[in-house]
Backbone as JSON Lines, residues from 0, in Angstrom:
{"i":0,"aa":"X","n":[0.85,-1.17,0.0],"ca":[0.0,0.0,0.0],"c":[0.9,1.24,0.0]}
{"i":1,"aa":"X","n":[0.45,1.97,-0.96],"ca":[1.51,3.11,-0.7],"c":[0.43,4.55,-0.42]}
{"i":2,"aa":"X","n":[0.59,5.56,0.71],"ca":[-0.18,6.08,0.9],"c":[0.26,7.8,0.26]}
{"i":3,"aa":"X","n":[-0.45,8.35,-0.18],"ca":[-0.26,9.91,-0.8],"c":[-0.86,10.78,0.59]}
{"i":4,"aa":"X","n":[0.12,11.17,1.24],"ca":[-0.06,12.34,2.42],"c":[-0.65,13.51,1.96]}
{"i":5,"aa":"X","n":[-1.77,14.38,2.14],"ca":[-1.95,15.47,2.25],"c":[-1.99,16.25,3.18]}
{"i":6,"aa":"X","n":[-1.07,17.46,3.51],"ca":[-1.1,17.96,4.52],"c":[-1.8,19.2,4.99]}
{"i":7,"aa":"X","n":[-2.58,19.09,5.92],"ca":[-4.17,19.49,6.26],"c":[-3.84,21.22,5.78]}
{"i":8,"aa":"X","n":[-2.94,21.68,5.69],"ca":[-2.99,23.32,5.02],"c":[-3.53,23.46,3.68]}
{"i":9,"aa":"X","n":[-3.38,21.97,2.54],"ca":[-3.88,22.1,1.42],"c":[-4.75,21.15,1.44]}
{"i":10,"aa":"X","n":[-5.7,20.57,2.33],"ca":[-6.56,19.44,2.05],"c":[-7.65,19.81,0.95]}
{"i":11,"aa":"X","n":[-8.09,21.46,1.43],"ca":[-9.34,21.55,0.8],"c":[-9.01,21.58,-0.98]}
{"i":12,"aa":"X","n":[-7.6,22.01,-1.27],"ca":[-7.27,22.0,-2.4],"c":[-7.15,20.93,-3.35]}
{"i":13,"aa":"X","n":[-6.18,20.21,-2.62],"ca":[-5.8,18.65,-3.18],"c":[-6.47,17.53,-3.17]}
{"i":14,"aa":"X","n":[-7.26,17.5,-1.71],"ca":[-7.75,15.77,-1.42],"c":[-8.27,15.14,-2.73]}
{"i":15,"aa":"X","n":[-9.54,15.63,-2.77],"ca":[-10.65,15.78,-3.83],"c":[-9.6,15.44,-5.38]}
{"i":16,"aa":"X","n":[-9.14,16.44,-5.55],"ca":[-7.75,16.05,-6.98],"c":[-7.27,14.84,-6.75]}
{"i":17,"aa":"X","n":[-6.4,14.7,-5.79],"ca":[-5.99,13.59,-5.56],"c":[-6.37,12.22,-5.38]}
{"i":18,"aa":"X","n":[-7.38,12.17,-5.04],"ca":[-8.42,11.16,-5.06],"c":[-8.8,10.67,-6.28]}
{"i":19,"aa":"X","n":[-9.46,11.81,-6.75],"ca":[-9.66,11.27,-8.36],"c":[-8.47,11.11,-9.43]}
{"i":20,"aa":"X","n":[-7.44,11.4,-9.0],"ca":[-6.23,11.0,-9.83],"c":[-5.61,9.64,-9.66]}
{"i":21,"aa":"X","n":[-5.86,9.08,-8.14],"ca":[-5.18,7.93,-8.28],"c":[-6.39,6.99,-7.87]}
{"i":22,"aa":"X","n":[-7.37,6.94,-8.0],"ca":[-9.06,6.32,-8.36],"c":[-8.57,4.57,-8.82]}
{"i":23,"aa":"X","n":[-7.95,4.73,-9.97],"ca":[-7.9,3.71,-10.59],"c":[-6.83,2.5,-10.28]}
{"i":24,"aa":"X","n":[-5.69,3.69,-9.11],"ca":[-4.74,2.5,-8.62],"c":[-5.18,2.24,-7.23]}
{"i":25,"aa":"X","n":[-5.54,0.79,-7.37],"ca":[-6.03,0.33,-5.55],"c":[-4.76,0.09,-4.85]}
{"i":26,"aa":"X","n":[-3.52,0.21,-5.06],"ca":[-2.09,0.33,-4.42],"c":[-2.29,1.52,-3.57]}
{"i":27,"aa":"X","n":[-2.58,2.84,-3.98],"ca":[-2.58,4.37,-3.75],"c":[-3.46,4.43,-2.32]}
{"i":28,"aa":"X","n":[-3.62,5.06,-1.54],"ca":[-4.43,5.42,-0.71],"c":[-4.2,6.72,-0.48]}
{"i":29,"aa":"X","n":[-5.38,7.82,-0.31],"ca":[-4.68,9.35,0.15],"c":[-5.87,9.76,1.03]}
{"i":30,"aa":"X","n":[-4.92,9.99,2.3],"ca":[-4.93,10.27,3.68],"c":[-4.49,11.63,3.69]}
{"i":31,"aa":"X","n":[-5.06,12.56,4.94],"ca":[-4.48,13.85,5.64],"c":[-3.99,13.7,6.54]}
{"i":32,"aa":"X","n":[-3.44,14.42,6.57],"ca":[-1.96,14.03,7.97],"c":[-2.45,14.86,8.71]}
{"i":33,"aa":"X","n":[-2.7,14.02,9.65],"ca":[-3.99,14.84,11.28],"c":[-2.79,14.45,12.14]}
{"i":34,"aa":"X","n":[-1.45,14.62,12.19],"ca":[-0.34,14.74,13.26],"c":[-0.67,15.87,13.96]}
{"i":35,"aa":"X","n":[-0.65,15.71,15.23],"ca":[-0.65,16.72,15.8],"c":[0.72,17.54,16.28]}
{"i":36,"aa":"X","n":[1.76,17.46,15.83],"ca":[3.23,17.95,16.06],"c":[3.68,17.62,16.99]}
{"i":37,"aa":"X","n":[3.94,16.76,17.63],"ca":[4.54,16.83,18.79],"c":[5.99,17.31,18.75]}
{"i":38,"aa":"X","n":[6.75,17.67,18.53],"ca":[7.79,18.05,17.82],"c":[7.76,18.91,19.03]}
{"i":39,"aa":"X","n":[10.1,18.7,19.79],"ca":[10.33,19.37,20.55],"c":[10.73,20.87,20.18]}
{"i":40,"aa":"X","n":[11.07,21.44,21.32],"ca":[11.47,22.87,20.66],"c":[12.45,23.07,20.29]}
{"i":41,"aa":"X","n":[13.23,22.2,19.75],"ca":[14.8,22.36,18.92],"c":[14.01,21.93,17.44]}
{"i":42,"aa":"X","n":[12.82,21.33,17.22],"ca":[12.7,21.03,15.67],"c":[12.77,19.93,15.5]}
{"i":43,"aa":"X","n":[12.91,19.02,16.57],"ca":[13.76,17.24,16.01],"c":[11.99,16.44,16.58]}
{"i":44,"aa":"X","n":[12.09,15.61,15.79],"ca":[10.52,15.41,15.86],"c":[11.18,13.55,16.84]}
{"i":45,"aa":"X","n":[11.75,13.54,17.37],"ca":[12.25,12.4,18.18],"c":[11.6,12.53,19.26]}
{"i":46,"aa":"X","n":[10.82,11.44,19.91],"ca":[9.92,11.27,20.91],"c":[11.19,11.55,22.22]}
{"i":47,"aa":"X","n":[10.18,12.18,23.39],"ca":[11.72,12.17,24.4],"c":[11.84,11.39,25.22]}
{"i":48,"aa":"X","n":[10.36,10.03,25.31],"ca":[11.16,9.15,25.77],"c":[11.77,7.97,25.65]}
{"i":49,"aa":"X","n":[12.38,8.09,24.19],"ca":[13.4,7.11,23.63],"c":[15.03,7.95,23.5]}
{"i":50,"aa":"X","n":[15.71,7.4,24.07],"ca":[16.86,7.62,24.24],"c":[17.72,8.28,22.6]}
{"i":51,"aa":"X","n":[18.67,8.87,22.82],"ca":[19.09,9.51,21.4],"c":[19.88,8.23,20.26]}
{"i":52,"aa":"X","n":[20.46,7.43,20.9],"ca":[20.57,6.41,20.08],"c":[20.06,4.8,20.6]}
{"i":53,"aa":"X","n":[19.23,4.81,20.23],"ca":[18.12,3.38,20.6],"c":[18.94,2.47,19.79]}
{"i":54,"aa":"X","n":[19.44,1.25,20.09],"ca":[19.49,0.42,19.26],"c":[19.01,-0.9,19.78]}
{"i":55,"aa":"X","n":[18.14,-1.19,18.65],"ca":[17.23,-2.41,19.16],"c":[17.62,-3.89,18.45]}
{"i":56,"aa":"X","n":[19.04,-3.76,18.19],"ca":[19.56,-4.95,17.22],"c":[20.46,-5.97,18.92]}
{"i":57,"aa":"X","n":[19.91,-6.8,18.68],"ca":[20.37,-7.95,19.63],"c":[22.12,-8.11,19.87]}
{"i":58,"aa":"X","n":[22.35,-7.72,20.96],"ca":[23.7,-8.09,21.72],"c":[24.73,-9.1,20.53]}
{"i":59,"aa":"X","n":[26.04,-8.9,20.42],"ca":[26.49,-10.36,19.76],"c":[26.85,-11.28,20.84]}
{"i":60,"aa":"X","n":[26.95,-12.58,20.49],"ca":[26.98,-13.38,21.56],"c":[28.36,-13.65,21.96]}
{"i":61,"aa":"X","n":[28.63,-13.73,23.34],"ca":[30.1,-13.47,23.27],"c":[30.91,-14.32,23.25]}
{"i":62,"aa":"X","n":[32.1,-14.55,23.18],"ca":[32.78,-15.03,22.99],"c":[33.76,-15.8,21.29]}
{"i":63,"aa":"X","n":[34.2,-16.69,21.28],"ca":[34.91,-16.33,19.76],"c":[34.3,-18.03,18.86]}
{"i":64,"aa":"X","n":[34.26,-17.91,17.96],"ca":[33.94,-18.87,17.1],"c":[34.95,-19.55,16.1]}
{"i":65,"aa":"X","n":[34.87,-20.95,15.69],"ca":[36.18,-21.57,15.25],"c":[36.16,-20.98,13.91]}
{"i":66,"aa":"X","n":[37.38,-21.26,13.77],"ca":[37.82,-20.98,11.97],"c":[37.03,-22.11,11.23]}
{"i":67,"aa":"X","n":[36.85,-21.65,9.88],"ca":[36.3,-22.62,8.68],"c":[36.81,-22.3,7.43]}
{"i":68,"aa":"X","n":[37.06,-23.26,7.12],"ca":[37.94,-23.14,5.11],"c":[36.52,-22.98,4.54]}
{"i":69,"aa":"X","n":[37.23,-22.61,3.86],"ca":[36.23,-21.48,2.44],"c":[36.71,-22.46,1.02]}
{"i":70,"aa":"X","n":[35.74,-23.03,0.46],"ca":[36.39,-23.68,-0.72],"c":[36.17,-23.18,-2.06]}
C-alpha cells in the first residue's frame, strides 16, 4: 500500500484532486496528515522518551567462534 499524504494546510485543495487521480490505482491510498506535532522545541521530531541512540539490534553473543575453510 503506498499512501499519498496530504497535509491538512492544502486538504481543501488537493484531497478531492488527488483522489480522483489515483481512483484507478487500488495500491494508492490518500490520507491527511492529522499529526498533531509533537515536535520538541529544537525542531527534532524524536519522541523524548526514547533515548538519542536506541538500538534495538540484539547483543552479539560473546565469545569467539572456530575458523572454517572457504572452498
Amino acid at each position: 500500500m503506498i499512501y499519498c499524504v496530504v497535509p491538512p494546510e492544502l486538504a481543501d485543495d488537493l484531497f478531492d484532486r488527488m483522489v480522483d487521480y489515483y481512483k484507478d490505482n487500488p495500491n494508492v491510498k490518500v490520507i491527511i496528515d492529522r499529526r498533531d506535532g509533537l515536535k520538541s522545541p529544537s525542531g527534532s521530531t524524536e519522541s523524548p522518551k526514547s533515548p538519542k541512540s536506541a538500538n534495538r539490534r540484539r547483543s552479539r553473543i560473546p565469545g569467539t567462534f572456530p575458523e572454517i575453510e572457504a572452498h
